[in-house]
FIDRENDO-450350 format. One line per 8 residues: number of its first residue (from 1); their letters; for each residue x, y, z of C-alpha. Coordinates in nm, 2 decimals. Layout:
NUM> a> X Y Z  ... .
***
This chain:
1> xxxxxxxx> 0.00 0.00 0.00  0.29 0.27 0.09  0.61 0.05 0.07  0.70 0.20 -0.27  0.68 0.56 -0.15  0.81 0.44 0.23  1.21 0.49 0.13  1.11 0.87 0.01 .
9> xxxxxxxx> 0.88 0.95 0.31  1.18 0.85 0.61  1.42 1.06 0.42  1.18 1.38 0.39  1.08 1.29 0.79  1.41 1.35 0.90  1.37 1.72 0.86  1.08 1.74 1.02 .
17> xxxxxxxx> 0.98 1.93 1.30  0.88 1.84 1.58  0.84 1.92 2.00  1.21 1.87 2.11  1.36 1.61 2.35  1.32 1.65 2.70  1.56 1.56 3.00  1.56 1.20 3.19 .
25> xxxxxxxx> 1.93 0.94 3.57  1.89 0.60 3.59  1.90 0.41 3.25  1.79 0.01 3.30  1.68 -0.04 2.90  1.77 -0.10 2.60  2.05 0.24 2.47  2.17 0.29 2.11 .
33> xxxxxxxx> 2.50 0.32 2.08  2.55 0.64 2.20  2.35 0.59 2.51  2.06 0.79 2.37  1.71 0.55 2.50  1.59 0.29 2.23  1.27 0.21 2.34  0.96 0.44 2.19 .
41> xxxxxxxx> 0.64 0.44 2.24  0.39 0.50 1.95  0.00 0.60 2.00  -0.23 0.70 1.79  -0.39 1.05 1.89  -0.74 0.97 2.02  -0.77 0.74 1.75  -1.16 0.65 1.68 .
49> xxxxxxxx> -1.19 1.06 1.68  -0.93 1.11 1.44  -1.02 0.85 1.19  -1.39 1.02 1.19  -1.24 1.36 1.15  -1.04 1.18 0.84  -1.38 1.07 0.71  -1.54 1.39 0.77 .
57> xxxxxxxx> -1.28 1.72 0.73  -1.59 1.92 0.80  -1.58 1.83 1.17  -1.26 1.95 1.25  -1.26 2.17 1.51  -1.56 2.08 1.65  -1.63 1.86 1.99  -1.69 1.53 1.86 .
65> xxxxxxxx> -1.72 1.21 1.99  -1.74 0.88 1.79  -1.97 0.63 2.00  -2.35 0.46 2.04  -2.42 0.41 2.40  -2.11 0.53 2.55  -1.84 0.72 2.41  -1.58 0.56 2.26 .
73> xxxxxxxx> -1.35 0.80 2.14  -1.36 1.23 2.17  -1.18 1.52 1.99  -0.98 1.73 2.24  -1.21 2.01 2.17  -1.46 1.78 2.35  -1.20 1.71 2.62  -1.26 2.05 2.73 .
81> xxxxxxxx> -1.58 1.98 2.85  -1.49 1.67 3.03  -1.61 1.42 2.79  -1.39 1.09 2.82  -1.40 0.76 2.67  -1.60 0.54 2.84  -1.87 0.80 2.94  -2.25 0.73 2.87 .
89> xxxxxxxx> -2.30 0.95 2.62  -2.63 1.10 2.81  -2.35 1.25 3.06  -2.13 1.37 2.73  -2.40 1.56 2.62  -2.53 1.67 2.94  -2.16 1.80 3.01  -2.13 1.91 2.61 .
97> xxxxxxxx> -2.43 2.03 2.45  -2.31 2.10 2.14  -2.12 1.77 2.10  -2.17 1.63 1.75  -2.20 1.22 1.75  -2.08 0.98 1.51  -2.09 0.59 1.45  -1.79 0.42 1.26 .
105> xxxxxxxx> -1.70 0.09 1.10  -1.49 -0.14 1.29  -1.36 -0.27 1.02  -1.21 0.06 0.89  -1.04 0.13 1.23  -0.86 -0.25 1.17  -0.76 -0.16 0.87  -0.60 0.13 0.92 .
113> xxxxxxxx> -0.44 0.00 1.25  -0.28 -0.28 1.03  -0.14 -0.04 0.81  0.01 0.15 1.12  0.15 -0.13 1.21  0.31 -0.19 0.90  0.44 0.12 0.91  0.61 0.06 1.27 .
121> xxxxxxxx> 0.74 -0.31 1.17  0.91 -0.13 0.85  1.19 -0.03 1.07  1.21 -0.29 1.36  1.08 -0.65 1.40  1.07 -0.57 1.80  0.75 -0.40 1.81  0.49 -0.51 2.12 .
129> xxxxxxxx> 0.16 -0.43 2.05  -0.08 -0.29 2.29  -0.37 -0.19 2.14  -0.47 -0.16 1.82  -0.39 0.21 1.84  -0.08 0.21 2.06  0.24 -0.03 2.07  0.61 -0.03 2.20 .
137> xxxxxxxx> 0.89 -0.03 1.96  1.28 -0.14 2.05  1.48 0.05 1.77  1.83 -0.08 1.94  1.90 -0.28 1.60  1.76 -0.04 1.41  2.00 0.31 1.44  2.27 0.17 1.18 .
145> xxxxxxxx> 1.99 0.17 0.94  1.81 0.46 1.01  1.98 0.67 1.20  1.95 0.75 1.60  1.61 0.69 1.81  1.52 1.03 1.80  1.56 1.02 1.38  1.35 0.71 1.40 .
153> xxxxxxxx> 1.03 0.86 1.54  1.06 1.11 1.35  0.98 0.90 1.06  0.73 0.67 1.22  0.50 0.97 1.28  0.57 1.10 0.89  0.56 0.78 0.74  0.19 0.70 0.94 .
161> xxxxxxxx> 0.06 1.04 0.81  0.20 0.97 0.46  0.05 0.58 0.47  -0.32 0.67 0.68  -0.36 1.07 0.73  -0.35 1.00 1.07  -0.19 1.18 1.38  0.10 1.00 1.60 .
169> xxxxxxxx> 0.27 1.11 1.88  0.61 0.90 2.00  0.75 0.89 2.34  1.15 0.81 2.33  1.31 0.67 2.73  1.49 0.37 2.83  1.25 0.25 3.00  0.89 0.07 2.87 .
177> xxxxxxxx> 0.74 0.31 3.13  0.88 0.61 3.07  0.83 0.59 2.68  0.47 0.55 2.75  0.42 0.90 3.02  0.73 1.09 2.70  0.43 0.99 2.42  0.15 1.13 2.72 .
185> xxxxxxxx> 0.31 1.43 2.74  0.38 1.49 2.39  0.00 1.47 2.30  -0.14 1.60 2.07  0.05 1.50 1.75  0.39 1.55 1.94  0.73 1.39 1.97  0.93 1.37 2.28 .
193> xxxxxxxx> 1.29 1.19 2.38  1.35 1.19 2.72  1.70 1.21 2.70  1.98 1.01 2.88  2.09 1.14 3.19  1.80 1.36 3.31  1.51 1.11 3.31  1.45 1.16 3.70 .
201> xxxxxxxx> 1.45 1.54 3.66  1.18 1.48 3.37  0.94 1.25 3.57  0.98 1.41 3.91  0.78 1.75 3.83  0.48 1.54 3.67  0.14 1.50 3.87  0.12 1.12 4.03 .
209> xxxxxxxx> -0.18 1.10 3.77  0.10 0.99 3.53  0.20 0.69 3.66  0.03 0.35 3.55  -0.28 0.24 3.79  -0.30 0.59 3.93  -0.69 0.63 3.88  -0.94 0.83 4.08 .
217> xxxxxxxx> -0.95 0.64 4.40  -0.53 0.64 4.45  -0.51 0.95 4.35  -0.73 1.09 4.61  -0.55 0.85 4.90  -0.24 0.98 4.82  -0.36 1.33 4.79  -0.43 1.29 5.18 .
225> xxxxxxxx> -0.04 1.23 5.24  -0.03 1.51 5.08  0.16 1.40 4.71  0.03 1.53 4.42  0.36 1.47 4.22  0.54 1.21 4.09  0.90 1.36 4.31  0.68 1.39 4.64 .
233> xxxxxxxx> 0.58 1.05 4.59  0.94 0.91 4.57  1.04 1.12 4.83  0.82 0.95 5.07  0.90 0.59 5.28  0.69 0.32 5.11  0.58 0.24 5.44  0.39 0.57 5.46 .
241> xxxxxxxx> 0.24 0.51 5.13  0.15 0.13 5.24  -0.11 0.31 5.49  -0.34 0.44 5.22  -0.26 0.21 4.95  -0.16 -0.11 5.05  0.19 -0.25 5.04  0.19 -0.38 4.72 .
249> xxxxxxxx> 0.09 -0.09 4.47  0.33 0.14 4.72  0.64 -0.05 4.63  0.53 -0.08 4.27  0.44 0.32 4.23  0.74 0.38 4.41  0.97 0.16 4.21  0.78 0.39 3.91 .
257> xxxxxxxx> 0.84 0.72 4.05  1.21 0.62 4.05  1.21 0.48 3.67  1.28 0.14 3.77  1.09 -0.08 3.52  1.31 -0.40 3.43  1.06 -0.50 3.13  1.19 -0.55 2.80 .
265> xxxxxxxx> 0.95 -0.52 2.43  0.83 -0.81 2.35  0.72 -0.85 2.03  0.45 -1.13 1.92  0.35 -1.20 2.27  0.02 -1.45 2.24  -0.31 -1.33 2.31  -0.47 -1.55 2.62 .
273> xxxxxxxx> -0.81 -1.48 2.50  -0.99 -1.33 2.12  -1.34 -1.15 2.18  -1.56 -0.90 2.02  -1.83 -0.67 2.14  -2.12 -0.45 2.00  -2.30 -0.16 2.18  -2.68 -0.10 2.06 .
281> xxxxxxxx> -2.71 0.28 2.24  -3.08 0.14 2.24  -3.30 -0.09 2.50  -3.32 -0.47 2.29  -3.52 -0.70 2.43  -3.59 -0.97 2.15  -3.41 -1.25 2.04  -3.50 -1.18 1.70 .
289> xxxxxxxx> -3.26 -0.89 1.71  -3.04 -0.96 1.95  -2.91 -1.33 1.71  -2.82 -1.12 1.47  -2.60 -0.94 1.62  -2.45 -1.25 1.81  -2.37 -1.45 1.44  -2.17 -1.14 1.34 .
297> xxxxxxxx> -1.99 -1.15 1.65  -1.92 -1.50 1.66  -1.83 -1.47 1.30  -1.52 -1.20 1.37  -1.36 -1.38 1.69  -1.38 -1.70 1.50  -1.25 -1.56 1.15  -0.95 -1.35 1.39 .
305> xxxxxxxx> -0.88 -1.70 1.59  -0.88 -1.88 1.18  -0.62 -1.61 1.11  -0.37 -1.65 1.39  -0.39 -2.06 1.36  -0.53 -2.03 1.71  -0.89 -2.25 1.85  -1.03 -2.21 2.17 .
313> xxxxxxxx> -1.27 -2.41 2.43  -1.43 -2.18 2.65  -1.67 -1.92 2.53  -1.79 -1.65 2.75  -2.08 -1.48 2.70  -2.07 -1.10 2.87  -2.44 -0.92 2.85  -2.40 -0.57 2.96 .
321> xxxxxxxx> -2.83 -0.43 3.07  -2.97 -0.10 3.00  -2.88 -0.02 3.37  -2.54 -0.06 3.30  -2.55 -0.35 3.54  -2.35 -0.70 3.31  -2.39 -1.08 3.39  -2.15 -1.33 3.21 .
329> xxxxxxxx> -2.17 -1.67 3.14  -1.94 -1.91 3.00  -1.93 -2.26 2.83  -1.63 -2.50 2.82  -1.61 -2.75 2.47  -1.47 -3.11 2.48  -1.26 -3.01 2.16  -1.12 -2.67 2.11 .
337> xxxxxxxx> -1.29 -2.49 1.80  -1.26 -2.18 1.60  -1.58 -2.23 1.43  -1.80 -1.93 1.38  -2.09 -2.18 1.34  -2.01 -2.32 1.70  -1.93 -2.00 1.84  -2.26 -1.88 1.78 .
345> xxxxxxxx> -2.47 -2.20 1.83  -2.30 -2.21 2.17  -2.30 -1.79 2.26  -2.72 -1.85 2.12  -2.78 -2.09 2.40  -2.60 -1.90 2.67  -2.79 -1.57 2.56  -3.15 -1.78 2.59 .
353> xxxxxxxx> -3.07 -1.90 2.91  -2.97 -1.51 3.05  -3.32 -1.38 2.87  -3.50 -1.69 3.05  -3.30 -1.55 3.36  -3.37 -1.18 3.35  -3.72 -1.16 3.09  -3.79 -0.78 3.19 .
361> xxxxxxxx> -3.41 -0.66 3.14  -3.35 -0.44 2.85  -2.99 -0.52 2.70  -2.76 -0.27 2.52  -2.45 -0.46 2.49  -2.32 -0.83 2.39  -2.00 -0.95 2.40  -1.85 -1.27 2.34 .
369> xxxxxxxx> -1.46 -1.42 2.40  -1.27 -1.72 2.35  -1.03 -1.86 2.60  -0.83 -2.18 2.67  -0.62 -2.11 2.39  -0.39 -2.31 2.18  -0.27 -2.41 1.84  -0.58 -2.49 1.60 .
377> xxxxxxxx> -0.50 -2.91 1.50  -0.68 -3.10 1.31  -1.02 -3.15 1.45  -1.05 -3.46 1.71  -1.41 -3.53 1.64  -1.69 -3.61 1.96  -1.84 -3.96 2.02  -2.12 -4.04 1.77 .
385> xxxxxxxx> -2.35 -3.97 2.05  -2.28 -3.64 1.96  -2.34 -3.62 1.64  -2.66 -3.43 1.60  -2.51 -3.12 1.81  -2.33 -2.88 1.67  -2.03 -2.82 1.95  -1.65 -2.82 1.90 .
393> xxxxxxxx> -1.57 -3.14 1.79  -1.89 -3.26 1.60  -1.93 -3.42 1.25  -2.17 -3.12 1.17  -1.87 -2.86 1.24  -1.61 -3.05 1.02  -1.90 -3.03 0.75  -1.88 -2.61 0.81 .
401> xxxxxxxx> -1.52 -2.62 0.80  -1.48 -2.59 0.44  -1.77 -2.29 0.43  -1.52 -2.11 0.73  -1.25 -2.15 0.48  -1.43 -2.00 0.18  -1.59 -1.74 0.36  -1.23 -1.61 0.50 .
409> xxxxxxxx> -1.11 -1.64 0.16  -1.34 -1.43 -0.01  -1.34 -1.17 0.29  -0.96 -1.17 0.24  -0.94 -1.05 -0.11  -1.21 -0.85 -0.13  -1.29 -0.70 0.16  -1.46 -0.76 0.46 .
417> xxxxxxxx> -1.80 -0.81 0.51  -1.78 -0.93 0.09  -1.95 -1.22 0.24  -2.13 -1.30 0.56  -2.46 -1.44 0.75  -2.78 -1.35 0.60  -2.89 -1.32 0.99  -2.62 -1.04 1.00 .
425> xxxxxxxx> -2.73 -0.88 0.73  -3.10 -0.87 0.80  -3.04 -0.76 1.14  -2.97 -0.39 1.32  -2.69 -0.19 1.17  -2.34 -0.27 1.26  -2.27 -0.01 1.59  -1.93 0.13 1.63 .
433> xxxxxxxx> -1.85 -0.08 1.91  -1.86 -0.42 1.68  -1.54 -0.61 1.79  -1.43 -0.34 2.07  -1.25 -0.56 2.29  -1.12 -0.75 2.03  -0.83 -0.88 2.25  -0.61 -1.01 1.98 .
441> xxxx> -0.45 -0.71 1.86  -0.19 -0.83 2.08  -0.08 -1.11 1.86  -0.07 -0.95 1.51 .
***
């Protein structure tokens, strides 16, 4: 897609502009040869926001917020009225009047996150996925071909404009953590390297809000020691911190505020479960529409589990109410499957037995994942007594086998969605949040 022009575009990136590098003592990661850090970290700028602003140039500028029920994504412009992802979008209006909503394609967001990728994996194999808008790259083999770490993220974020239109921002330390609070504070669309030598200095004068699990509820116990930074908090005994926070997450923040993070990038790490979701934004009650949505579902986590070579035997069924109250409930397979003909028989069954459960319940969510993982084999088929049911394992899912295959096939080379179940198609239109917790984007 951009490989011919990808040569041309890191060239003209190195004399880009961008924020300039920042100071950072301690140095535990991987270093170029210089001693300048090699680890980066690369997110996409409020991602789902930016893709509809992409789609629509008309809304830039204007507090947006791509969702259905809750809010998936926001512009920064919506930001300033306190609209976050995760928010029901009755509050994001409430707190934004004037917020303009959108709906998006799932499958458009993949796509353009596999071309990011590409982009990253163009100038290092060591690239950890986090996301599908946000990984880790480890650039330590990469400076003698192009050039040192600062150069390099340089022309990752020209070379993801050039390839999807899309804003980046990079975060440059030697550490995994520090990376991650560089690319925080370089937002939006910003570059910063924290540089060797001066990483304490840099993370000291940030608020504690910075450091990873620092939500709402820690940050209000350790406001009551009084620490509101990152250099008060490693200025004070970990026992003091144990009072309000409990040992544990005391020695870890700690061992953060002091940029001690041993973890190296690690690149292909495998997924321990592969799950989709969908959001209505509406009350469903009946089964009649609420199958629909189910086979498309079932028919993304198994075509993503097809893709990797991967079959699973537990499916778990997560139904989220109206009230924003959820139940799950799960079902373990004699033979590990990655059937999206099983997938939904079995989800089906589950889903009938929570409407039997709860028959006056509105639902706006479903969501559906595979775990017990491992390496799809060729099918070890159920005792005959089993051979009217369709379950992982049965005759009737080696006859669907073949119709997976064909299906993937044709989805491959012309698109997605080319072909799929006429339940799917008859049934509500595909929400936003179709495959939002699709878990596999760590083992791309």
């Amino acid at each position: 897609m951009f490989e011919a022009n990808l040569f041309e575009a890191k060239l003209a990136a190195l004399t880009a502009t961008s924020v300039e590098p920042v100071v950072g003592t301690r140095h535990n990661g991987p270093m170029s040869g210089n001693g300048e850090p090699a680890i980066l970290h690369a997110d996409l700028d409020a991602f789902y926001a930016s893709v509809a602003l992409l789609r629509e140039p008309r809304l830039v500028g204007l507090p947006v917020a791509v969702g259905g029920g809750v809010v998936l994504s926001c512009t920064y412009e919506a930001r300033r009225f306190g609209v976050r992802g995760g928010m029901p979008l009755g509050r994001a209006r409430a707190l934004c009047p004037d917020l303009v909503v959108v709906c998006g394609e799932f499958g458009e967001y993949l796509d353009l996150s596999d071309t990011v990728f590409d982009v990253l994996r163009s100038f290092t194999p060591l690239v950890e996925p986090v996301s599908i808008d946000e990984a880790f790259l480890d650039v330590t083999g990469s400076i003698h071909l192009f050039g040192p770490p600062r150069d390099i993220a340089v022309a990752i974020r020209a070379g993801v404009r050039k390839a999807t239109g899309l804003p980046i921002s990079v975060g440059g330390a030697h550490t995994k953590f520090l990376a991650k609070v560089a690319s925080r504070v370089a937002k939006p669309d910003g570059l910063l390297i924290v540089a060797s030598g001066s990483e304490v200095e840099f993370l000291h004068q940030l608020t504690v809000d910075h450091l990873w699990g620092v939500g709402p509820v820690t940050l209000d116990q350790l406001a009551q020691l009084g620490v509101t930074t990152i250099g008060e908090l490693a200025e004070t005994p970990v026992r003091v911190l144990a009072t309000r926070i409990g040992s544990g997450r005391a020695a870890h923040l700690h061992a953060l505020a002091w940029n001690r993070d041993p973890r190296g990038v690690a690149p292909g790490r495998r997924a321990k479960s592969v799950g989709a979701q969908s959001a209505f934004g509406r009350d469903e009650r009946t089964l009649e529409v609420l199958r629909p949505v189910l086979a498309g579902l079932a028919a993304r986590v198994g075509s993503r589990l097809r893709k990797k070579l991967r079959a699973g035997r537990t499916l778990t069924l997560r139904v989220r109410f109206s009230d924003l109250a959820a139940v799950t409930r799960a079902r373990t397979m004699g033979t590990a499957t990655a059937s999206s003909a099983v997938l939904f028989h079995t989800a089906a069954a589950l889903l009938e037995g929570v409407r039997d459960e709860f028959p006056d319940r509105g639902i706006g969510l479903l969501g559906i994942s595979m775990t017990k993982l491992q390496a799809a084999s060729p099918l070890q088929l159920e005792l005959p007594l089993f051979a009217d049911d369709l379950i992982g394992g049965s005759p009737r899912e080696l006859e669907l086998q073949a119709l997976d295959e064909a299906v993937d096939d044709a989805n491959q080379r012309f698109g997605r969605h080319t072909v799929e179940a006429g339940s799917s198609l008859l049934g509500p239109k595909r929400d936003f949040a179709e495959g939002l917790s699709d878990i596999m984007t760590t083992d791309r």
